[in-house]
BALUMTOR-713578 format. One record per residue (C-alpha): residue in three letters; x, z, y. Coordinates in steps of 0.05 Angstrom, whole numbers, padded with zeros to 5 digits, always signed. Each point is the difference from the previous one (the first is absolute). Layout:
AlaXZY
...
END
This chain:
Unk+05365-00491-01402
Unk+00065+00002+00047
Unk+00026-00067-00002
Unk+00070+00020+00018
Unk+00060-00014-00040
Unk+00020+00060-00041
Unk+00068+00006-00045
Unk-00429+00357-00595
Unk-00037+00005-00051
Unk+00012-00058-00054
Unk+00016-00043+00053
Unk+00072+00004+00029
Unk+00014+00021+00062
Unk+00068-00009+00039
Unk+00072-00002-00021
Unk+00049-00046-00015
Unk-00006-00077+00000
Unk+00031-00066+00011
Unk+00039-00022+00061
Unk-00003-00069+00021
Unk+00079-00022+00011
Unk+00010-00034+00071
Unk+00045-00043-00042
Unk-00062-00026-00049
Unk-00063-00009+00057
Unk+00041-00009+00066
Unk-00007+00072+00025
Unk+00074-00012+00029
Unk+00015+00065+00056
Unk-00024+00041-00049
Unk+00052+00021-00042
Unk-00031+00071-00011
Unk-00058-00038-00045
Unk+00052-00009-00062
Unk-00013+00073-00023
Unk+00004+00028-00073
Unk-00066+00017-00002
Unk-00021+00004-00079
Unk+00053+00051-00034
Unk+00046-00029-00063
Unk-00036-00014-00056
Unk+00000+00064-00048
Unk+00026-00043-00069
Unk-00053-00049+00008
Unk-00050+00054-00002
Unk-00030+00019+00058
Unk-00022+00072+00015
Unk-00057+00011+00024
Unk+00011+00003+00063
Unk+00035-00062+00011
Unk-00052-00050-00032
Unk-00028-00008+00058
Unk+00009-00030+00071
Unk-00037+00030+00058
Unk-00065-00021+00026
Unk+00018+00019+00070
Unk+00073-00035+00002
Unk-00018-00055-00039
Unk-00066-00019+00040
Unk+00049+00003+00064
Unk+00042-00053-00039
Unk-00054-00046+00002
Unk+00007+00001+00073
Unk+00067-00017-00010
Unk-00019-00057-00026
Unk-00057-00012+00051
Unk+00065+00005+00058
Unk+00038-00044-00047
Unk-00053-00059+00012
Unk+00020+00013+00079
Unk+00079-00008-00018
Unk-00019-00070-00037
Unk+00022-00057+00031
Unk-00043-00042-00043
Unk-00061+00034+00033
Unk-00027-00028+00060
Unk+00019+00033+00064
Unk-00064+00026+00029
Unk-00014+00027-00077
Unk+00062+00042+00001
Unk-00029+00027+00069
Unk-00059+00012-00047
Unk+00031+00034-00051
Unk+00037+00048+00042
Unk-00067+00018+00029
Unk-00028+00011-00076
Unk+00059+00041-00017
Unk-00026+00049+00055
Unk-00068-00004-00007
Unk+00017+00023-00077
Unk+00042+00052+00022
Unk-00051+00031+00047
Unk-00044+00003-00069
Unk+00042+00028-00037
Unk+00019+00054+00041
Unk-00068+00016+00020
Unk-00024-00001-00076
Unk+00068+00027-00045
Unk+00042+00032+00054
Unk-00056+00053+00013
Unk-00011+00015-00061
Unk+00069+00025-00013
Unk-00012+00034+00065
Unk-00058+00038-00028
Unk+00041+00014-00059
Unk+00063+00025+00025
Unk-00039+00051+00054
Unk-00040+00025-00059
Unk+00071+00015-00032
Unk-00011-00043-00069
Unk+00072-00006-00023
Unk-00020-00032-00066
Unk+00034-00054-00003
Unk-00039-00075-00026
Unk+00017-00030-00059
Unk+00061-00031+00030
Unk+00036+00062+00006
Unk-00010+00004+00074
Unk-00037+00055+00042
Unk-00053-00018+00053
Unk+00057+00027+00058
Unk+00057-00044-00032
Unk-00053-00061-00010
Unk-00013+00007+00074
Unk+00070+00000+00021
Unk+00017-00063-00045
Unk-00059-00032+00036
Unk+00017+00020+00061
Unk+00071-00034-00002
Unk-00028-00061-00038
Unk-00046-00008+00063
Unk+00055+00003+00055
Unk+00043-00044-00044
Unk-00046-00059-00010
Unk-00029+00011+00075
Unk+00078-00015+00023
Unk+00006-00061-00043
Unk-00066-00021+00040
Unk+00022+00015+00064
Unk+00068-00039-00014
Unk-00044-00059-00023
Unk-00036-00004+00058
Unk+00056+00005+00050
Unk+00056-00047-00033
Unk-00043-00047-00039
Unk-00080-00003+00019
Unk+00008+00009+00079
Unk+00064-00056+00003
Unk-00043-00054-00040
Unk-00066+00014+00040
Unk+00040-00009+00064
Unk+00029-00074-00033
Unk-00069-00017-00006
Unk-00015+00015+00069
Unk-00038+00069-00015
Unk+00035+00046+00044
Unk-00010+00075-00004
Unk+00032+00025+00072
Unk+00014+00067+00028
Unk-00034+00020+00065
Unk+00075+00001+00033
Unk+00012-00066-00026
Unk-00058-00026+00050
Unk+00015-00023+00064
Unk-00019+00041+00063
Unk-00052-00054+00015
Unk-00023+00003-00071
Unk-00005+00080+00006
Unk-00051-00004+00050
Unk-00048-00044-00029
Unk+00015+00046-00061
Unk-00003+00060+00033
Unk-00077-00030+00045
Unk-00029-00015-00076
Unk+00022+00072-00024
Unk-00040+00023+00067
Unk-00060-00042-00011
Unk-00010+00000-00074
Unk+00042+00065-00038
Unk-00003+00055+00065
Unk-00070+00015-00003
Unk+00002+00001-00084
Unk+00052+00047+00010
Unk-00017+00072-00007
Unk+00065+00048+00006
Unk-00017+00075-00031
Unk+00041+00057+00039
Unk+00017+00056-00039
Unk-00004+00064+00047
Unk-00040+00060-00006
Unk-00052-00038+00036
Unk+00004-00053-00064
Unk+00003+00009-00071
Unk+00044-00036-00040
Unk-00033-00071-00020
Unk-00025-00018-00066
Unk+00060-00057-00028
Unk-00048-00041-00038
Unk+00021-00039-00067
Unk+00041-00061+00001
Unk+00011+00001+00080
Unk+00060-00011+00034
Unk+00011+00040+00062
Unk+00048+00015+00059
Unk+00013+00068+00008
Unk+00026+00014+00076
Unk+00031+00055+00032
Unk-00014+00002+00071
Unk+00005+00052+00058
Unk-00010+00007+00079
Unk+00055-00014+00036
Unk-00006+00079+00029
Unk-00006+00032-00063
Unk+00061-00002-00059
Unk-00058+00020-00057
Unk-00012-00059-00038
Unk-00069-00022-00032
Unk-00018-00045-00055
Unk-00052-00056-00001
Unk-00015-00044-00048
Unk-00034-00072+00007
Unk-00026-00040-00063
Unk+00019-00078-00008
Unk-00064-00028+00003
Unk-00030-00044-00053
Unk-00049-00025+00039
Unk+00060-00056+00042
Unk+00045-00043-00032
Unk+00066+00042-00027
Unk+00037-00063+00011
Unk-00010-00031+00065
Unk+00014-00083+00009
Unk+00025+00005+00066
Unk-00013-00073+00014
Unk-00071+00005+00004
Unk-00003+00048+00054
Unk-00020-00026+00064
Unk+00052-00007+00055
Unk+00043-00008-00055
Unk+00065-00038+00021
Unk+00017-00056-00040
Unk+00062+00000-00037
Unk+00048-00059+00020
Unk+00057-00023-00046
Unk+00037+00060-00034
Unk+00002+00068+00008
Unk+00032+00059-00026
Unk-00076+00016-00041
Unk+00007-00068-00036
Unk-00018-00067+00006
Unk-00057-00027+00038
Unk-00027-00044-00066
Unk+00012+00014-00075
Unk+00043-00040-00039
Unk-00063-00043-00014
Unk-00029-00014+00068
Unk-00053+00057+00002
Unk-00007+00040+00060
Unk+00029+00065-00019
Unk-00023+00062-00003
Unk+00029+00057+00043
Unk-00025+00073-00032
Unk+00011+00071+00033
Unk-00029+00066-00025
Unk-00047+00035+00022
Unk+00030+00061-00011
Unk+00059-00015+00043
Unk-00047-00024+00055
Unk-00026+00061+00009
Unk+00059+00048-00015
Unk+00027-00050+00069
Unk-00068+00017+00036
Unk-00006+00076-00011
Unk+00016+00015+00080
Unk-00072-00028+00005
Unk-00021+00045-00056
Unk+00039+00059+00032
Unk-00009-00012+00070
Unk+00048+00051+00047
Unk+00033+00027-00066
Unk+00069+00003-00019
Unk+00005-00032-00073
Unk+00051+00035-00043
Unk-00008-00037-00079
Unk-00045-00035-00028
Unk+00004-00025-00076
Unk-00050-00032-00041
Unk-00028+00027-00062
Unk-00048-00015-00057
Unk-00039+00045-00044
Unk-00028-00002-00070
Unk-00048+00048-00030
Unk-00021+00018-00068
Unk-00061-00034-00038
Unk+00003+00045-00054
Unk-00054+00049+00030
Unk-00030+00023-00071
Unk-00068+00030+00015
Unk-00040+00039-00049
Unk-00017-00018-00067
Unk-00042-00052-00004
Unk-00045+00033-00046
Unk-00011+00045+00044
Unk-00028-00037+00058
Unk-00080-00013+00004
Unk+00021-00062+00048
Unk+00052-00045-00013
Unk-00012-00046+00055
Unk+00001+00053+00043
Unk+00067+00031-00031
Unk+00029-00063+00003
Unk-00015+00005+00075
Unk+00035+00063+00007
Unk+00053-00007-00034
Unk+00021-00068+00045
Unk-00016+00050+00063
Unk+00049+00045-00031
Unk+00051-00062-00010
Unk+00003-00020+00073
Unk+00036+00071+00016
Unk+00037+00006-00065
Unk+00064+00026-00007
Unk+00063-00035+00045
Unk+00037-00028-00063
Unk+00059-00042+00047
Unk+00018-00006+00063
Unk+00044-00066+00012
Unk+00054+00001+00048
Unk+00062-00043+00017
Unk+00064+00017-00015
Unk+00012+00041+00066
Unk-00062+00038+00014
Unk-00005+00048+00073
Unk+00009+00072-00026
Unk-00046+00025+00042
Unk-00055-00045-00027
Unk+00016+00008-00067
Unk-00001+00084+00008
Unk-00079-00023+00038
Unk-00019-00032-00052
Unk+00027+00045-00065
Unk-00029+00062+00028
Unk-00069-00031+00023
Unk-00015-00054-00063
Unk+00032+00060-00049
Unk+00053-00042-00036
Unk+00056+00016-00030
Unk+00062-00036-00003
Unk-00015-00035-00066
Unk-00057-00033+00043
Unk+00050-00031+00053
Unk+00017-00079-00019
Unk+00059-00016+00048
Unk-00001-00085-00012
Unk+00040-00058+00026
Unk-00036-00051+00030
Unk-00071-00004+00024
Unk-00049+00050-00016
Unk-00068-00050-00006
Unk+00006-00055-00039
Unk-00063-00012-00014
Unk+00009-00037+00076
Unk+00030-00051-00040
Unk-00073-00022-00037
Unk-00005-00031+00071
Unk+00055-00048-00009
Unk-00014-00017-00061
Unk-00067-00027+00021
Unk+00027-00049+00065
Unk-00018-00066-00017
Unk+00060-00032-00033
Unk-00024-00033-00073
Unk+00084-00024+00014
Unk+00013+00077-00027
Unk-00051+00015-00037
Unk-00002-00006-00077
Unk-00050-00064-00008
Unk-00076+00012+00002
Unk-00035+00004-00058
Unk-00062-00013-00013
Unk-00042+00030-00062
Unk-00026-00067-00050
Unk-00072+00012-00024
Unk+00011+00018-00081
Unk-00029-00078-00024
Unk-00056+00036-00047
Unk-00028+00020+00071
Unk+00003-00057+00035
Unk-00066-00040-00007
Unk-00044+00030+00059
Unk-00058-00026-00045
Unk+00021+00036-00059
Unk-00027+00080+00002
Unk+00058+00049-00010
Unk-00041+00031-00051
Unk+00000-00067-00041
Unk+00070-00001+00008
Unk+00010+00073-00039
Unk-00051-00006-00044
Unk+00036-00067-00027
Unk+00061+00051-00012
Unk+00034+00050+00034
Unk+00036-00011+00068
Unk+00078+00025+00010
Unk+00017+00002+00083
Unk+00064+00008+00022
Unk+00012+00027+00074
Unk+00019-00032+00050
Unk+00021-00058-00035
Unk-00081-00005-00009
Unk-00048+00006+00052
Unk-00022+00071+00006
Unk-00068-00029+00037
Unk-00012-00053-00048
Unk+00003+00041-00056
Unk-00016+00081+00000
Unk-00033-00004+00079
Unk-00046-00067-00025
Unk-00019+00043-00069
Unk-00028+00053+00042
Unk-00029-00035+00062
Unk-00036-00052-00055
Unk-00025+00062-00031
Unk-00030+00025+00064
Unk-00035-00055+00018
Unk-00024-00020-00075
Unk-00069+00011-00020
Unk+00014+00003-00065
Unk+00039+00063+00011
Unk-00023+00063-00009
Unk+00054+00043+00011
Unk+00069+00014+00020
Unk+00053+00054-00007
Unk+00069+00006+00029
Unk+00055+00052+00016
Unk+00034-00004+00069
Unk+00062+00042+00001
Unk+00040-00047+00064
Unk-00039-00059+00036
Unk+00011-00039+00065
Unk-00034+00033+00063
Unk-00046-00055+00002
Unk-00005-00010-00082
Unk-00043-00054-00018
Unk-00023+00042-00054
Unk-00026+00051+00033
Unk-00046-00054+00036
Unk-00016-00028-00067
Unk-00024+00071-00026
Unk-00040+00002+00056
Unk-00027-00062-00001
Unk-00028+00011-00073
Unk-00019+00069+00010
Unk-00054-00032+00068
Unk-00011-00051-00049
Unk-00037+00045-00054
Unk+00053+00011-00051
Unk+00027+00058-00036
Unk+00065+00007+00036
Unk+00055+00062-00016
Unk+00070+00006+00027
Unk+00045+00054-00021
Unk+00045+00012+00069
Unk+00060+00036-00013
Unk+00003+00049+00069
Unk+00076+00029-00030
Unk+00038-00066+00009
Unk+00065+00020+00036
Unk-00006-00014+00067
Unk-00064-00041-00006
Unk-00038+00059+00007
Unk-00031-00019+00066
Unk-00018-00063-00023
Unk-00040+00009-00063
Unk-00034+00063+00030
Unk-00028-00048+00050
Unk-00014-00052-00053
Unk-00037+00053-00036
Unk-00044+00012+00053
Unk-00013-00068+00018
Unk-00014-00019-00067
Unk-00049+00066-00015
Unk-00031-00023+00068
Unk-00019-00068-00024
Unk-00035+00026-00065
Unk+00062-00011-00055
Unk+00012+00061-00044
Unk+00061+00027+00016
Unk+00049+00051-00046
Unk+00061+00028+00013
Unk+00020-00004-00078
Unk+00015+00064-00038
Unk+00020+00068+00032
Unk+00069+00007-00009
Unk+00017-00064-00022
Unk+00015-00062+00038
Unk-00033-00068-00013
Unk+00060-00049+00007
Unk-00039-00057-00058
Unk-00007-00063+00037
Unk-00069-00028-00033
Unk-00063-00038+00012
Unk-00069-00010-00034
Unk-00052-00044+00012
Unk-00063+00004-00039
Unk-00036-00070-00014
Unk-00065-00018-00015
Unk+00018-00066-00054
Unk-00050-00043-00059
Unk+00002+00053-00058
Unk+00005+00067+00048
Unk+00055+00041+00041
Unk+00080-00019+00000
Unk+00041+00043+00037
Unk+00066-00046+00030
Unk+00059+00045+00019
Unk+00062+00006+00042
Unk+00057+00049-00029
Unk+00059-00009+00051
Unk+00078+00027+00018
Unk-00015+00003+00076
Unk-00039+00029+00044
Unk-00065-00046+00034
Unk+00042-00008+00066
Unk-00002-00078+00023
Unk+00066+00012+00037
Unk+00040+00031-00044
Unk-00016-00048-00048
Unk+00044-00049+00044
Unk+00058+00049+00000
Unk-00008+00027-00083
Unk+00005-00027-00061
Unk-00056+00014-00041
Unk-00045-00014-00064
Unk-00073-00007-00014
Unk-00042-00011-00045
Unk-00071-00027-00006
Unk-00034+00002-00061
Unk-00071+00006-00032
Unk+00022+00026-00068
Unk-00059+00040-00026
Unk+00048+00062-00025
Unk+00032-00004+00065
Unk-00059+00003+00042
Unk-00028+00059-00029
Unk+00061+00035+00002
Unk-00010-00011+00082
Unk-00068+00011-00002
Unk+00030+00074-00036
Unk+00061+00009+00047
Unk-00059-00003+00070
Unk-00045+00045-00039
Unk+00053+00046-00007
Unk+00023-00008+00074
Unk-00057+00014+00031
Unk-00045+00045-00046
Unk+00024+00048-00053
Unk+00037-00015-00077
Unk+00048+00047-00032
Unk+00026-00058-00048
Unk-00025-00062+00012
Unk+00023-00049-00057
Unk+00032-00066+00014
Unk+00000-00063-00049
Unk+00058-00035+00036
Unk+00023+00030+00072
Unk+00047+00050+00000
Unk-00012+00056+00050
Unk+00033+00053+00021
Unk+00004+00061+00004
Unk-00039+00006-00060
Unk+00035-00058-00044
Unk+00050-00030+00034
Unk+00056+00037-00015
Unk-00016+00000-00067
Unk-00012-00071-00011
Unk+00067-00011+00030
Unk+00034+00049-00054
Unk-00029-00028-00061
Unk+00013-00071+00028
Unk+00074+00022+00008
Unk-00003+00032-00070
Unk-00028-00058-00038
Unk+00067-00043+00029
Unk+00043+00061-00021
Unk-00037+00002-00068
Unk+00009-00082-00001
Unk+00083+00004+00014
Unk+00005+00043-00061
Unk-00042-00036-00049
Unk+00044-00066+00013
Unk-00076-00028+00042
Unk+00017-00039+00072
Unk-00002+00047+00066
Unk+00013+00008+00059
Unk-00024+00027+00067
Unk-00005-00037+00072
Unk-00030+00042+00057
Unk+00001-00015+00063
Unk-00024+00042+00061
Unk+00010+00037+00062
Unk+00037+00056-00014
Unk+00014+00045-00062
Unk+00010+00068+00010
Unk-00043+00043-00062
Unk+00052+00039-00050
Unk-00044+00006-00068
Unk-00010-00090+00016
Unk+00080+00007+00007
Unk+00017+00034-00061
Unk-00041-00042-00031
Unk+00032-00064+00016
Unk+00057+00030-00019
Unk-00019+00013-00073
Unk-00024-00072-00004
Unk+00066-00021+00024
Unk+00037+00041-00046
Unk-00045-00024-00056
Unk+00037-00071+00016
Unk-00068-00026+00046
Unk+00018-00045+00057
Unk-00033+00038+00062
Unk+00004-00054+00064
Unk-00024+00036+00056
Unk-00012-00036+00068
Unk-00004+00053+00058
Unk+00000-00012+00069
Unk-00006+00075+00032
Unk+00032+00051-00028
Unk+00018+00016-00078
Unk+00017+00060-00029
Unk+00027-00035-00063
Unk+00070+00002-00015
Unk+00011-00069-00037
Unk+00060-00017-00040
Unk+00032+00067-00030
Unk+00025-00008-00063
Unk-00047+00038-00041
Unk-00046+00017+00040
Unk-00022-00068+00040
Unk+00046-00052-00021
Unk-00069-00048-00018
Unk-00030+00015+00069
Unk+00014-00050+00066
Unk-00030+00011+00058
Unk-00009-00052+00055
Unk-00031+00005+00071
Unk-00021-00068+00044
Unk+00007+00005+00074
Unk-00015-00051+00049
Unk-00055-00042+00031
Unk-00062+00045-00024
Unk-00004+00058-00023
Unk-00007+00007-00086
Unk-00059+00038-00004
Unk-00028-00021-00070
Unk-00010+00048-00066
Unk+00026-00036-00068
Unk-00002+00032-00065
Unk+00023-00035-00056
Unk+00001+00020-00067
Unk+00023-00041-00067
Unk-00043+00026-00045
Unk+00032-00027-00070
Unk+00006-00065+00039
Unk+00062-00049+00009
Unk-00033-00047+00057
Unk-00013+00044+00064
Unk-00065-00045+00003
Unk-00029+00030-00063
Unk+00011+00074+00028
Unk-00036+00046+00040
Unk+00003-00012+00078
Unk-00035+00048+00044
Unk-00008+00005+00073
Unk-00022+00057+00049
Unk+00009+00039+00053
Unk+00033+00063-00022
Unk+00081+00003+00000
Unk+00040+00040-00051
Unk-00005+00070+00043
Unk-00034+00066-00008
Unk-00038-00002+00057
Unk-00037-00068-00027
Unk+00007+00018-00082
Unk-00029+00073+00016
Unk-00042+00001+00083
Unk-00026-00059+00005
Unk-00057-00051-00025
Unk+00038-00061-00021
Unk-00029-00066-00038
Unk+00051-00038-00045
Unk-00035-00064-00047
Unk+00023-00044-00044
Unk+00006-00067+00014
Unk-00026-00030-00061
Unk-00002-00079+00024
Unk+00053-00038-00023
Unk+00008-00032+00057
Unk+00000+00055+00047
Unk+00041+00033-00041
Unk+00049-00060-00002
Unk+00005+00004+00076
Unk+00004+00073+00008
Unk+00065+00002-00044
Unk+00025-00067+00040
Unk+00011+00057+00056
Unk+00053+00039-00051
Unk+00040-00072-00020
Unk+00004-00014+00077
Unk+00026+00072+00010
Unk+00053-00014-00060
Unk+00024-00055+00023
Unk+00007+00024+00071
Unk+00064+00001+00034
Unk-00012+00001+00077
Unk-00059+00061+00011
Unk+00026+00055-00059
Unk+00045+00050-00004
Unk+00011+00039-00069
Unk+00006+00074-00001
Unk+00065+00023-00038
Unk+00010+00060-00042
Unk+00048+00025+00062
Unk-00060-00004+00035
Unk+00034-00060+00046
Unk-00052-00052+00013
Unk+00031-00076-00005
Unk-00025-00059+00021
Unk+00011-00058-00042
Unk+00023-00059+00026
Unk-00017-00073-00016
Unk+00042-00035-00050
Unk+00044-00061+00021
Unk-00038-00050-00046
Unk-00072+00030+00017
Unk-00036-00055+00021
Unk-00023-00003+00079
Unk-00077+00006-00020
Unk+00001+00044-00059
Unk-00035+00070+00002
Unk+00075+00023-00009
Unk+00023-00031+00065
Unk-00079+00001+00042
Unk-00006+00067-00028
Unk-00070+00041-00017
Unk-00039-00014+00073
Unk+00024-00078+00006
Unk-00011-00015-00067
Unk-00070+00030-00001
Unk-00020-00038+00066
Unk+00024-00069-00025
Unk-00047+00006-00060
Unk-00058+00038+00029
Unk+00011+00064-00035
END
């Protein structure tokens, strides 16, 4: 990072969505982002295709609201500098996931457009200037309000010309010692073949020349990962020490720390190249960063005799993928642009000139110095109470009634880790079953699988090898776990397994009881920090077996296996969903309570949509809570007018399923409440294996629906989604008292009472 100062199917693909106003989240410099971007309601009735935002444009709103967080004042400093690195690390997702997909479809000339009314070309190019548009308002937060603050707090983030001459050569000795012989600058020549750009890197790209000869060659030379990108100057040895002020900054931060004096690597090197290039004349040099596609679609599953083995192929095939984007500054070098279009094969739709600093994700690094004085405080996860006797087994615990954990207000460890180590090391155990489909690199569970499976119990894990860029991971996990005697499957051909649940079989007075986990996140102990997220443990007889039904399925063979309670997709989920949304539309017309509250991740499938919208029109209140993006268009008058939707932003990330039904029933309590892990999209209604269960305690069910009230009554983490597709954030009222949920917000209030 150069620190120097800088002025398809039934789901719906892109098209039109909301904008967030700069006025309403803070996006000021951006006056571009107040767009008309949903066309004039048609009477009140909708056509077709205008019922609908875009999947596409509206996911890269929630970014928007992720870059909004880093525009907050109210957010800690070094959590801004967080954010802005999140808001790239999305991006980089997104583009490698959605933008090559329009790719794929505009060079196979689909001109079709998606149920929005756009075509895949005109999607792209409303993506395209969405990107550069919210990438500016970044770059204009970091220069005029991140980089000012973290140099009042003494965290300075210096140019290379901004050192001293003295400074420059204990700079420019380190660069010698530690980068030089990392370094390894690739000549193009015919003597040289153009170097493979791998994904993600940033890069200088030099042209150079001897000082006889006017023909000018390009070399490129990767930013290493392997050093520091941000180098604290300070620490080098030989370093001078500062005295008093400078034109860099302070010596000490406005509380008495030390400070800390950052340069980029980048720059060091682009002010060491003579040492790269020794005897050459150096013409330009710019930097660049690449990003390739991960949408390398292999063959049919079904057709493969080896899925591991596919898998494997396909993420060989991934690491030279298609160049997708090519980031630039504003004021490229022709001549290295011209290098790089003709040897990387890009067109000028693929060329991202951006204000600002290319690598952001540099910026993790600052938000990781030790200073708790900008950091949001620590929290630490409270062991749920039920669990907290040591002397009590957890299997007491749920057999006394089921168990409701709420992440990462409760302890991840103390909960779903402790039910699965305590099952490994239990004699009384006779076997255990879980799906992995993202874990830690050094999961507990995995060491708990294999600790049973040594042990002499019947041990089966269903490892998911097509998790999106986990690949690697879970193909080693896989073999690791196949090595220590577990039965491993990869699930169902063509299908992935995204269901987050657990069985452990139990040898008890009066025979076998099967105790179960059914979750909304994945079995990762970090992100269970970072993500909000449900689980429950139960050893309900009905629910059991359905698990017991759901592995058999996963890992042998059954056409239509029949559930009691769970609902599972593909083969019932959708359906279940539809006559659940039916029965409230059937309710509003016979006079009978309903309503709907669902709350999830994103919401993107049409025939779901449509069907919402009849419910609405039949008078049902439809409260939706999504964070990502929602193709829903709440709040036309007769179409939507009965539908809000709501997305929370903030400390964690809202990762939790909800589905709550009224079924005839006035008090939400005496409803239907379901959680799961599938969202309200085609991919996890229609291509995946999801689990959603009922939570049938009254008490867990009380405290499942706490989560919607808090929500509600939010006013400091939610922004509502308008029928103009604007997203607004609502703002405390004056009389909102300091330590209500509407003043704390969703994440406060939850840690002050545990969840």
């Amino acid at each position: 990072m150069s620190t120097a100062p800088r002025t398809t199917r039934d789901g719906l693909g892109a098209g039109e969505t909301g904008a967030v106003s700069p006025e309403r989240n803070g996006l000021r410099g951006a006056a571009s982002a107040t767009r008309p971007v949903v066309p004039e309601s048609d009477g009140g009735a909708a056509g077709s295709e205008r019922r609908y935002f875009s999947r596409d444009l509206s996911w890269l709103e929630f970014n928007a609201r992720v870059l909004a967080q880093a525009l907050d004042e109210r957010v800690a400093l070094l959590e801004r500098v967080r954010f802005l690195a999140i808001f790239t690390n999305n991006l980089d997702e997104f583009v490698q996931k959605r933008v090559g997909l329009l790719n794929r479809l505009i060079d196979a000339g689909i001109v079709a457009p998606f149920p929005d009314g756009l075509t895949p070309r005109e999607a792209f190019d409303a993506v395209r200037a969405r990107i550069l548009e919210l990438q500016g308002v970044q770059a204009e937060c970091f220069e005029t309000r991140i980089r000012p603050a973290l140099g009042e707090a003494g965290i300075v983030l210096m140019a290379y010309a901004d050192l001293t001459p003295a400074e420059r050569a204990v700079v420019d000795d380190w660069f010698r010692v530690n980068v030089y012989p990392v370094l390894t600058p690739l000549a193009v020549d015919p003597g040289h073949r153009f170097p493979f750009i791998s994904n993600l890197s940033e890069n200088l790209g030099v042209m150079v020349s001897r000082p006889d000869d006017s023909e000018r060659q390009f070399a490129r030379i990767k930013i290493p990962d392997v050093v520091p990108r941000l180098v604290r100057i300070d620490d080098l040895e030989g370093m001078p020490k500062p005295e008093g002020e400078s034109a860099a900054g302070p010596t000490r931060s406005r509380r008495g720390d030390d400070r800390v004096r950052l340069v980029g690597l980048d720059e060091i090197i682009r002010n060491n190249l003579d040492d790269l290039f020794p005897g050459m004349v150096i013409h330009d040099v710019m930097a660049f960063r690449v990003t390739r596609s991960a949408d390398t679609r292999g063959e049919d599953e079904r057709e493969v005799d080896n899925l591991l083995e596919s898998v494997e192929e396909e993420l060989a095939q991934r690491r030279i993928a298609p160049v997708l984007r090519i980031e630039l500054n504003t004021d490229p070098s022709p001549r290295i642009l011209e290098v790089l279009e003709r040897e990387l094969g890009i067109e000028a739709r693929d060329v991202y000139r951006r204000p600002g600093p290319l690598e952001y994700l540099d910026l993790y690094q600052i938000a990781d110095l030790d200073r708790p004085d900008l950091k949001d405080r620590p929290w630490a996860p409270i062991t749920p109470p039920r669990l907290a006797e040591k002397s009590v087994s957890i299997f007491d615990v749920i057999r006394e009634r089921d168990v409701i954990v709420h992440h990462p207000y409760e302890s991840f460890q103390a909960s779903v880790e402790h039910f699965i180590a305590s099952a490994a090391r239990d004699p009384d155990v006779l076997a255990i079953k879980q799906t992995l489909y993202r874990t830690s690199p050094k999961s507990p569970f995995i060491e708990s699988l294999i600790r049973a499976a040594k042990s002499g119990k019947q041990v089966a894990c269903l490892v998911e090898l097509r998790a999106r860029f986990d690949e690697h991971r879970n193909v080693r996990f896989a073999r690791q776990l196949e090595k220590a005697g577990v039965h491993v499957a990869y699930g169902v051909v063509g299908l992935k397994t995204h269901c987050k649940c657990s069985l452990v079989v139990r040898r008890e007075q009066g025979g076998v009881r099967c105790y179960a986990h059914v979750g909304t996140g994945n079995y990762h102990p970090r992100t269970a920090q970072l993500y909000t997220d449900l689980g429950l443990l139960t050893c309900r007889r009905d629910i059991g077996d359905d698990v017991v039904t759901l592995f058999n399925a996963l890992t042998g063979h059954a056409e239509t296996p029949v559930y009691k309670k769970l609902l599972v997709a593909p083969q019932h989920l959708r359906k279940a969903f539809a006559r659940l949304i039916d029965r409230e539309i059937e309710n509003a017309r016979a006079g009978r309570p309903a309503r709907i509250v669902a709350k999830m991740n994103s919401l993107e499938d049409k025939k779901t949509a449509d069907r919402l919208y009849a419910a609405s029109q039949a008078g049902v209140p439809v409260e939706l809570y999504v964070r990502g993006f929602c193709c829903v268009r709440p709040g036309v008058e007769g179409l939507s007018e009965n539908i809000t939707v709501t997305s929370i932003i903030g400390r964690f990330l809202e990762h939790a399923r909800i589905y709550h039904f009224a079924a005839g029933q006035e008090e939400m309590l005496e409803g239907e409440t379901y959680i799961g892990s599938g969202d309200w999209m085609y991919r996890n209604l229609n291509d995946r294996v999801e689990a959603v269960v009922p939570i049938e305690d009254p008490e867990a069910r009380r405290r499942v629906l706490n989560i919607i009230e808090v929500h509600r009554a939010d006013r400091r983490n939610a922004w509502d989604l308008r029928a103009d597709g604007s997203y607004v954030r609502r703002a405390a009222s004056a009389g909102a008292a300091p330590d209500s949920a509407e003043a704390l917000g969703t994440f406060e209030t939850m840690m002050r009472s545990g969840g």
